[in-house]
N, CA and C atoms as a LAMMPS dump frame, in Angstrom:
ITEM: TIMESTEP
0
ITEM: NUMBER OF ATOMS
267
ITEM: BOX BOUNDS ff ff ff
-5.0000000000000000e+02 5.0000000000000000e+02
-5.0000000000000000e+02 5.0000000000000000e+02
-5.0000000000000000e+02 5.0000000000000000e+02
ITEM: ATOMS id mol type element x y z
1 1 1 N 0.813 -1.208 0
2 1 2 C 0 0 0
3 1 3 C 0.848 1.261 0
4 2 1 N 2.313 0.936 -0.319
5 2 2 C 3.097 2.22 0.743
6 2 3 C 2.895 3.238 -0.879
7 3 1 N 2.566 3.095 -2.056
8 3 2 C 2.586 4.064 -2.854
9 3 3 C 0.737 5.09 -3.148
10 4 1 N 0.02 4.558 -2.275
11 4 2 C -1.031 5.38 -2.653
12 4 3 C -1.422 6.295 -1.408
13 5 1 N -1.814 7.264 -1.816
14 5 2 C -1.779 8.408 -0.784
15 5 3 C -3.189 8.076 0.153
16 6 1 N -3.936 7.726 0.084
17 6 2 C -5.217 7.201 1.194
18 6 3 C -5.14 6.244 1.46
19 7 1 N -5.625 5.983 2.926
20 7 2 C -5.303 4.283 3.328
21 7 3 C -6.629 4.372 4.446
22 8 1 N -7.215 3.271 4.394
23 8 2 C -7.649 2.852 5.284
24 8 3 C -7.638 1.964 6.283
25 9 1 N -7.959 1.674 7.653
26 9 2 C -7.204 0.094 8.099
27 9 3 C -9.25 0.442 9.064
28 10 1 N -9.62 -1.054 8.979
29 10 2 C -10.786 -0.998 9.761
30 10 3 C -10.085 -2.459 10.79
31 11 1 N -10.362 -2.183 12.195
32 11 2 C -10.023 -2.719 13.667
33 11 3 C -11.637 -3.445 14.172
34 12 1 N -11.569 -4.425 15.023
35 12 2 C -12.241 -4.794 15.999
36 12 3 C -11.253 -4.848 17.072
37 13 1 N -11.58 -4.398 18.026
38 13 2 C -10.774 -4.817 19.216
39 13 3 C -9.286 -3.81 18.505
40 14 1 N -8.394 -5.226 18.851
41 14 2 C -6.745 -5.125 18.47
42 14 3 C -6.726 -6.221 17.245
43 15 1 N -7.768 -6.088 16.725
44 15 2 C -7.106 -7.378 15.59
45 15 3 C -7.683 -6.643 13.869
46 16 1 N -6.86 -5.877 13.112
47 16 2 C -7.162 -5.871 11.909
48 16 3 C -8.075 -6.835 10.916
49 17 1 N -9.13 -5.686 10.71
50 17 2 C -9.997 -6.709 9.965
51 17 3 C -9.975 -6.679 8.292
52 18 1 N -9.603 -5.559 7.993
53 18 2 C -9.297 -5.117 6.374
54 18 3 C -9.224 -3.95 6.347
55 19 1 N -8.224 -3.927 5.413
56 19 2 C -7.729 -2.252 4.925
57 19 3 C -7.49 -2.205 3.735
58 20 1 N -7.779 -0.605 3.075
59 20 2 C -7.93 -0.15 1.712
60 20 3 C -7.052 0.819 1.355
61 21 1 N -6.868 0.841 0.225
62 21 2 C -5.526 2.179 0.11
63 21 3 C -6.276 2.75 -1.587
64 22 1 N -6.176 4.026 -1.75
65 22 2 C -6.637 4.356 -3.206
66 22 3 C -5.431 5.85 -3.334
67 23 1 N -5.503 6.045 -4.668
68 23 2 C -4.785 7.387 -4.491
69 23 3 C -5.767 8.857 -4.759
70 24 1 N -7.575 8.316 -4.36
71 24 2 C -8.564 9.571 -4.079
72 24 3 C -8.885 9.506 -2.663
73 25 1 N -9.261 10.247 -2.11
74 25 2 C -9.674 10.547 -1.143
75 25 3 C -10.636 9.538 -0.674
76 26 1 N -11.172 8.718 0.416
77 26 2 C -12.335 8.174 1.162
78 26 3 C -13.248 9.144 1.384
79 27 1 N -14.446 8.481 1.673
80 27 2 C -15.759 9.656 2.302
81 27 3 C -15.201 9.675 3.511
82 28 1 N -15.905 10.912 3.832
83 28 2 C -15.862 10.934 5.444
84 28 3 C -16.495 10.149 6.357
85 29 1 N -15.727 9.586 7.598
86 29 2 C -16.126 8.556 8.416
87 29 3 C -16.615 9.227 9.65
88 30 1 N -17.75 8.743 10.337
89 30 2 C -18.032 9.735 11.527
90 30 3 C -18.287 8.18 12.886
91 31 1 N -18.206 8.884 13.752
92 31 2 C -18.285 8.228 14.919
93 31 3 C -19.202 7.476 14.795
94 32 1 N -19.984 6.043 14.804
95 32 2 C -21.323 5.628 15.153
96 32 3 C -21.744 5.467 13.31
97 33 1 N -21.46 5.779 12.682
98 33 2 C -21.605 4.691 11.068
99 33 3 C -21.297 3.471 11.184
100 34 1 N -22.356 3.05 10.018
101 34 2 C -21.981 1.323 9.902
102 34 3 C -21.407 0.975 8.653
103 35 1 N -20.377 0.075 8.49
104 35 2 C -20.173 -0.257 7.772
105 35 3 C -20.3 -1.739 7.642
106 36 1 N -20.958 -1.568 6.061
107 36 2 C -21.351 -3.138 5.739
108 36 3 C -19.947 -3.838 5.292
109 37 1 N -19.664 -5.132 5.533
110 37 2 C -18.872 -5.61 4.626
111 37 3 C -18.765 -6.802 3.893
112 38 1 N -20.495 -7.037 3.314
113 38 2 C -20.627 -7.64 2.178
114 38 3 C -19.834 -7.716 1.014
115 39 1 N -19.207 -6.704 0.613
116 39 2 C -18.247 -6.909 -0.723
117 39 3 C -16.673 -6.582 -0.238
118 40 1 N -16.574 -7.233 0.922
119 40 2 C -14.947 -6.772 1.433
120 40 3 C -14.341 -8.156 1.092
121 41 1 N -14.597 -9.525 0.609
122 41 2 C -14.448 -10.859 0.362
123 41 3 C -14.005 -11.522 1.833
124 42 1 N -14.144 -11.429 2.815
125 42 2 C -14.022 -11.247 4.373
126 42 3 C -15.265 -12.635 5.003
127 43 1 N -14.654 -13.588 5.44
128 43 2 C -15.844 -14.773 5.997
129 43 3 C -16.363 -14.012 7.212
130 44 1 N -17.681 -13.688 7.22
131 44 2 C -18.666 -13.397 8.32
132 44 3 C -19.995 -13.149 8.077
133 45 1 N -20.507 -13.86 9.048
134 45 2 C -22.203 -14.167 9.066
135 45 3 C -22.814 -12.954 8.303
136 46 1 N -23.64 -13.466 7.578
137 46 2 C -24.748 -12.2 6.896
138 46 3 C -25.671 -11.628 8.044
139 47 1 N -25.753 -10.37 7.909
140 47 2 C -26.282 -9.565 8.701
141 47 3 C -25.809 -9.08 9.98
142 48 1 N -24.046 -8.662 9.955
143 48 2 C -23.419 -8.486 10.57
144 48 3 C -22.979 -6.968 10.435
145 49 1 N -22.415 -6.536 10.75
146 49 2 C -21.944 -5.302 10.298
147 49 3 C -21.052 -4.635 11.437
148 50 1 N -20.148 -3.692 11.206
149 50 2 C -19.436 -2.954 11.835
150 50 3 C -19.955 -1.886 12.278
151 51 1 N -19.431 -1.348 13.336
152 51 2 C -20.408 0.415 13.5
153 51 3 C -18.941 0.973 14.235
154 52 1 N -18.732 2.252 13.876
155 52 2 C -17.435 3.252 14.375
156 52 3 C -17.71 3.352 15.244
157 53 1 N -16.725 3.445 16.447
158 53 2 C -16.356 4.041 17.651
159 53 3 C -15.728 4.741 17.896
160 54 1 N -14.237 4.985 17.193
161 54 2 C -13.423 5.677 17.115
162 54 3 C -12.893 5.94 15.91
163 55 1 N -12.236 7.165 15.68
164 55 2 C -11.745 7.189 14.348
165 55 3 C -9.945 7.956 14.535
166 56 1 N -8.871 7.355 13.947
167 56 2 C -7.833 8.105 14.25
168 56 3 C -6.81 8.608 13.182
169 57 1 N -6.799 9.509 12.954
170 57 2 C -6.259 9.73 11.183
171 57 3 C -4.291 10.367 11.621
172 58 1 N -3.677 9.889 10.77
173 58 2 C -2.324 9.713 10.615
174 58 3 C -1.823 10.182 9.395
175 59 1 N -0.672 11.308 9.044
176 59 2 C -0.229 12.041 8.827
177 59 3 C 1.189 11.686 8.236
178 60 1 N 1.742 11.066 7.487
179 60 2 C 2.801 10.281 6.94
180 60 3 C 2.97 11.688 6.099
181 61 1 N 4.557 12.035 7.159
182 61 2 C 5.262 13.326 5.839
183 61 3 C 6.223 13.463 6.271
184 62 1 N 7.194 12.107 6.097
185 62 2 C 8.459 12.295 6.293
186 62 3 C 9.035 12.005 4.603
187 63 1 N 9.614 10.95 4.615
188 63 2 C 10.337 11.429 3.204
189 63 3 C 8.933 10.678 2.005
190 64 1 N 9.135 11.153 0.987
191 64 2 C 8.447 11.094 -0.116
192 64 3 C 6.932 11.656 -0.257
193 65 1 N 6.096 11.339 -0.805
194 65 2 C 4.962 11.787 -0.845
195 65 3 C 4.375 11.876 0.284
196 66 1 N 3.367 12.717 0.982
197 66 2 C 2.078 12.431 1.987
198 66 3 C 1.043 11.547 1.611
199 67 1 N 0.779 11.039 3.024
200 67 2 C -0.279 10.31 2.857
201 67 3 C -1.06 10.21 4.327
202 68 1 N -2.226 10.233 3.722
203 68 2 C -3.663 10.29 4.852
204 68 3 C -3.798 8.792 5.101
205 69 1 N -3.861 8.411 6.784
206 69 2 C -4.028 7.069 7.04
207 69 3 C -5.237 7.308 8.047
208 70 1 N -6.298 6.239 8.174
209 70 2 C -7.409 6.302 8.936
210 70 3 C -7.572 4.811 9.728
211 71 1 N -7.445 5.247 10.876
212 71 2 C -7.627 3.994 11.159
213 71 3 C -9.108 4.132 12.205
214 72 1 N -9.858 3.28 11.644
215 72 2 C -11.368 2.592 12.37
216 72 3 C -11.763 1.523 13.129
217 73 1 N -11.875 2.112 14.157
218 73 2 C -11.886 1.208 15.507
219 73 3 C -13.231 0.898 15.952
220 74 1 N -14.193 -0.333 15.78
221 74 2 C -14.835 -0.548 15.144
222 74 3 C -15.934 -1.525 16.408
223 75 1 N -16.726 -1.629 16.465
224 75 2 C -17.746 -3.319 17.319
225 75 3 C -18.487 -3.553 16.209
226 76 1 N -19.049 -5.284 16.482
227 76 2 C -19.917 -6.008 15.73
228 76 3 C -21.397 -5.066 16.143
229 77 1 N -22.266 -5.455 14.774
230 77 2 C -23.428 -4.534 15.095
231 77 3 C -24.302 -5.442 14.451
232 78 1 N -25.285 -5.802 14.947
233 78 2 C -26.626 -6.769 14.15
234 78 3 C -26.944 -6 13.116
235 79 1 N -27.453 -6.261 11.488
236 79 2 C -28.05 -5.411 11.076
237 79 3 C -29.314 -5.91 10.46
238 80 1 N -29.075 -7.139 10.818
239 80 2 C -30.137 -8.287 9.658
240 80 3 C -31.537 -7.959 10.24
241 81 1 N -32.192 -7.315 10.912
242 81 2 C -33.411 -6.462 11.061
243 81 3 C -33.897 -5.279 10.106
244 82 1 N -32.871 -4.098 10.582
245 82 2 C -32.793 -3.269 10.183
246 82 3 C -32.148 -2.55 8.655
247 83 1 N -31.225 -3.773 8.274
248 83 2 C -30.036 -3.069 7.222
249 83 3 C -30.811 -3.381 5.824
250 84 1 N -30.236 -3.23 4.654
251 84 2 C -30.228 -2.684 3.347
252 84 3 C -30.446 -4.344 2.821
253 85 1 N -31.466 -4.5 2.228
254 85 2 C -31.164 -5.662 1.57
255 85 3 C -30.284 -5.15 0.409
256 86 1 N -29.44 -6.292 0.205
257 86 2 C -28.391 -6.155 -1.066
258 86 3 C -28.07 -6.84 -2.183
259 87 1 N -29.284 -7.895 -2.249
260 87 2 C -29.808 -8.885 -3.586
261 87 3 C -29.731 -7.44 -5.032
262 88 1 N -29.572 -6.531 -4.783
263 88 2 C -30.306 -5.291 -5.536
264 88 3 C -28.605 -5.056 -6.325
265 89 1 N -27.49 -5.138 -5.549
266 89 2 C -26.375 -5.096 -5.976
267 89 3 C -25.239 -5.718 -6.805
């Protein structure tokens, strides 16, 4: 990932669950969003989902390019009530 300037890393606990790197910008992440991760290729029960708790962004500007790092610190969240069906996708 070390050549693209956005990175993402999403956390449970202390244990990395998947991270993304692009060289555009991410949306903005706010405290208490969920994130689905149906299309992350990631084994876990359907109707699961992540929700933010914390968010901590990192500042890489020592030698070569900058780069924006985010890291999302994250709990399991039920969503299979409430969430998006995604047969549609």
């Amino acid at each position: 990932m070390g050549d693209k300037k956005y990175e993402v890393y999403v956390y449970q606990g202390s244990k990395k669950v998947v991270s993304f790197a692009d060289d555009v910008p991410f949306m903005a992440f706010h405290v208490g969003d969920t994130l689905n991760p149906t299309f992350w290729g990631i084994d876990m029960m359907p109707g699961l989902a992540y929700k933010i708790l914390q968010i901590e962004h990192m500042i890489h500007a020592d030698d070569g390019p900058i780069r924006h790092v985010i890291f999302l610190y994250t709990e399991m969240k039920d969503v299979a009530e409430d969430g998006v069906d995604l047969e549609d996708f």
